[in-house]
C-alpha positions in Angstrom: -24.6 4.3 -16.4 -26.4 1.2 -16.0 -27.5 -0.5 -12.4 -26.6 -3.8 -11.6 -29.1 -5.2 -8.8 -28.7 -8.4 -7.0 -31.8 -10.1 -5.9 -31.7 -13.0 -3.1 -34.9 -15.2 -3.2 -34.5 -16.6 0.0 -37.9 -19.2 1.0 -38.7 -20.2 4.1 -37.3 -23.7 3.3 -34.0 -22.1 2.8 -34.0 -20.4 6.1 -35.2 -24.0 7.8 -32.3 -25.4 6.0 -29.9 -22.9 7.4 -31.3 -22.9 10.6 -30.8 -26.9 10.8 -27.1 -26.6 9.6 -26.2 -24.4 11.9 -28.3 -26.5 14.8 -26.4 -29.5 13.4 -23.0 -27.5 14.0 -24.0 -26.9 17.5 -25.0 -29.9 18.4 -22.0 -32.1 16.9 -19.5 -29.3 18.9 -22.0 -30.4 22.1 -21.7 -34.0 22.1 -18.1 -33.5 21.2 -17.9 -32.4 24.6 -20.5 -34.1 26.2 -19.4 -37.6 25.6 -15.7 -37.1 27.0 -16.6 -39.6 29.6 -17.4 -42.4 26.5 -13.8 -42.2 24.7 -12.0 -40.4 21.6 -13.9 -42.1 19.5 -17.2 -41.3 20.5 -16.8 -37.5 20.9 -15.0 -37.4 17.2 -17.5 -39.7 15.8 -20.0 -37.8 16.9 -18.7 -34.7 15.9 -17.0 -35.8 12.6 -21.2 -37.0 12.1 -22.4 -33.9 13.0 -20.4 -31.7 10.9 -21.0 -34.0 7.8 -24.8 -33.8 8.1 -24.7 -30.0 8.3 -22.2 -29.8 5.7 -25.1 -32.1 3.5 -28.0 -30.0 4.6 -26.1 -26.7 3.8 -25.4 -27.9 0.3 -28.9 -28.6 -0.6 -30.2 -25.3 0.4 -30.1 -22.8 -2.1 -27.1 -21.1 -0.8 -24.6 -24.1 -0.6 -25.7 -24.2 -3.8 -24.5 -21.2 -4.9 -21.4 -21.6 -3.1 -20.5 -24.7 -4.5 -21.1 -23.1 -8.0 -18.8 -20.4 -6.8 -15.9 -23.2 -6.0 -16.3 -24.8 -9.5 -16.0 -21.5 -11.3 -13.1 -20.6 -9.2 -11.4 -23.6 -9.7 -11.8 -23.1 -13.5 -10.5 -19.4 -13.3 -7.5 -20.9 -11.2 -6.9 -23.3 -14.0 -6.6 -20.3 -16.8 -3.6 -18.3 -14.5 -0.6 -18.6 -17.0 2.4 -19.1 -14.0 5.7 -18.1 -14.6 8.1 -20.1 -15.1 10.9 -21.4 -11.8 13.2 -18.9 -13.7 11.0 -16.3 -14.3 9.5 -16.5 -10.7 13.5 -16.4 -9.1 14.0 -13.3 -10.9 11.0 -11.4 -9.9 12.0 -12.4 -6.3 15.6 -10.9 -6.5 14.3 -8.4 -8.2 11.9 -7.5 -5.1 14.9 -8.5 -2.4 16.8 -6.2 -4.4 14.4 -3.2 -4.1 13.8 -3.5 -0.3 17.8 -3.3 0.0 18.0 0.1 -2.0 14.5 1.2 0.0 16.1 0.1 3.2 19.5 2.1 2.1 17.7 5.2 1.1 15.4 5.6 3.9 17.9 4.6 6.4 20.3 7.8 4.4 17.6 10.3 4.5 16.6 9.5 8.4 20.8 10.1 9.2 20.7 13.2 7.0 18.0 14.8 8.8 18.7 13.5 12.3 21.9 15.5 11.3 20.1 18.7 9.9 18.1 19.3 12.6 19.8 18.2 15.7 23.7 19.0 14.8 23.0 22.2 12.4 19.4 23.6 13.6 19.0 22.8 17.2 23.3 22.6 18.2 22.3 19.1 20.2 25.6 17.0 20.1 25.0 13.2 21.0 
């Protein structure tokens, strides 16, 4: 049986560039609150700024990166799923309703049946 490994190469720049993202997160969510005295659109400016230059210093780090490569390959995959058809999909869903009903009906049949066997016939408690 073969071994898959996964190695992460992570370089110091990386880690600076991670470590400024997350900075850059702090500090927009800071002056967000901060500069309530200046207005609405000083504390969303400067957070909407914030979270756009940590977004850009994430994605040039080797991990955004890979992240955004994972998006476009999901987004690829997404676009191969075959999806049924309005018809198809209203069947499966009566289908499903349907089954919880008969669940429900059994279940709710076999708790009164032994509620009966062992309080009325074993134990001789009458409710």
């Amino acid at each position: 049986m073969a071994s898959s490994q996964v190695e992460t190469v992570s370089t110091n720049g990386d880690k600076a560039k991670l470590g400024l993202a997350i900075a850059l997160v702090l500090g927009s969510l800071a002056g967000f609150y901060l500069l309530s005295k200046q207005g609405q659109v000083a504390q969303w400016g400067a957070l909407i700024a914030g979270l756009v230059a940590a977004v850009a210093v994430f994605i040039s780090s080797e991990a955004g990166k890979q992240f955004v490569a994972f998006g476009r390959d999901s987004v690829r995959e997404v676009k191969k799923v075959v999806w049924p058809e309005r018809k198809e999909a209203v069947q499966m869903t009566v289908y499903v309703f349907g089954f919880v009903v008969v669940m429900a009906l059994f279940l709710w049949l076999t708790d009164k049946t032994l509620e009966w066997v062992f309080y009325d016939l074993i134990l001789g408690w009458k409710k």
